[in-house]
C-alpha positions in Angstrom: 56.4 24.2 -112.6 57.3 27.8 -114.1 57.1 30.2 -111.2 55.8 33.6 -112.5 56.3 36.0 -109.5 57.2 35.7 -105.8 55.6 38.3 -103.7 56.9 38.9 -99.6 55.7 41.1 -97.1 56.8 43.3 -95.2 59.1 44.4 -97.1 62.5 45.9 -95.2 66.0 46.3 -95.6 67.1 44.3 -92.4 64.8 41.7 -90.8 65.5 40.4 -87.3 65.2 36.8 -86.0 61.2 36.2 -84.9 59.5 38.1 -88.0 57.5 36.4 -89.9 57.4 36.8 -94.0 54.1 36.2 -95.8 55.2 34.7 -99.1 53.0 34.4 -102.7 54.0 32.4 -105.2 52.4 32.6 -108.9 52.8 29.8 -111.5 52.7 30.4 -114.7 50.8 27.4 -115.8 48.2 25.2 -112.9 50.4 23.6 -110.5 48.8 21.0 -108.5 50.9 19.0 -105.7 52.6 20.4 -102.3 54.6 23.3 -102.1 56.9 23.7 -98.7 59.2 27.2 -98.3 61.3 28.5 -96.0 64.5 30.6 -95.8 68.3 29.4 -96.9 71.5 31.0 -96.8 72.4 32.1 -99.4 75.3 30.3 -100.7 74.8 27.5 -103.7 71.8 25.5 -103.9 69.1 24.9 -101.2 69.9 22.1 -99.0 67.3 18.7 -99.2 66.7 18.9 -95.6 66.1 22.6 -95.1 63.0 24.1 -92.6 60.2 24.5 -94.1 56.3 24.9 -93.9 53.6 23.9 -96.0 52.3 26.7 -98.1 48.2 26.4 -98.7 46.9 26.7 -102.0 44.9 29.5 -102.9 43.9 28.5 -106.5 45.2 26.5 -109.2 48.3 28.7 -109.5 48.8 30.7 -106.4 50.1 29.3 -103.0 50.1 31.0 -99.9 52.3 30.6 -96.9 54.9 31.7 -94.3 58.4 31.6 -93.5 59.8 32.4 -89.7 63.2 34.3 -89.6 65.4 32.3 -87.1 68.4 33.1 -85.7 70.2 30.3 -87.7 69.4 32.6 -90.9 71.4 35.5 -89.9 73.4 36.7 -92.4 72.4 36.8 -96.4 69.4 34.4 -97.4 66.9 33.5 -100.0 63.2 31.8 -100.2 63.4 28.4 -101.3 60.7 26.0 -101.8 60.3 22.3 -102.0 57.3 21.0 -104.7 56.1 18.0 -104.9 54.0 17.7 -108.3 50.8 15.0 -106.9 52.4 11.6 -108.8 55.8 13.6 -109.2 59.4 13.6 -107.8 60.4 16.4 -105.4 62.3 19.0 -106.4 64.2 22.2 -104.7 63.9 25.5 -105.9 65.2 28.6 -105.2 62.5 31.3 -105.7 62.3 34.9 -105.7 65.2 37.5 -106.4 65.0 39.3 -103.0 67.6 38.7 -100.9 66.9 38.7 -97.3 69.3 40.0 -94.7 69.3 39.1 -91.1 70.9 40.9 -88.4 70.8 39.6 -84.9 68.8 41.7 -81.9 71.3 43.8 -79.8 69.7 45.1 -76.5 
């Protein structure tokens, strides 16, 4: 379960609560099974009951999905993803080396 690139878009400096990241993950090798992501704060390891929604699989080694900025995110965060290899054990992973900040909406 190598992961060989994490691609997000839009890319921005500051994202707000309400956007929406479109998130592609790249194995290295096949990886079939479930793969679940969302955002995490950034601080140690990713929680085993953080938000998360199923990602759809593209091909063999590319999953596609998304992952809503909420307001409980504000602050520093990460992508993290859940996979579940099919006849395998979970496991959480932290994904990606862009860090994404939140700031909250001011009117």
């Amino acid at each position: 379960m190598h992961i060989e690139r994490v691609d997000c878009t839009p890319k921005k400096d500051v994202y707000n609560p309400g956007d929406v990241l479109e998130i592609a993950i790249y194995f290295r090798e096949r990886f079939i099974g479930q793969c679940e992501g969302g955002l995490v704060r950034r601080n140690g390891d990713p929680p085993d009951d953080f938000r998360r929604a199923a990602f759809r699989r593209s091909t063999d080694r590319l999953y596609e999905g998304q992952a809503n900025v909420r307001e409980d995110h504000i602050g520093s965060c990460v992508l993290a993803v859940r996979l579940t290899p099919a006849g395998g054990r979970a496991q959480n992973v932290a994904v990606g080396d862009q860090i994404v900040e939140v700031r909250p909406i001011r009117p």
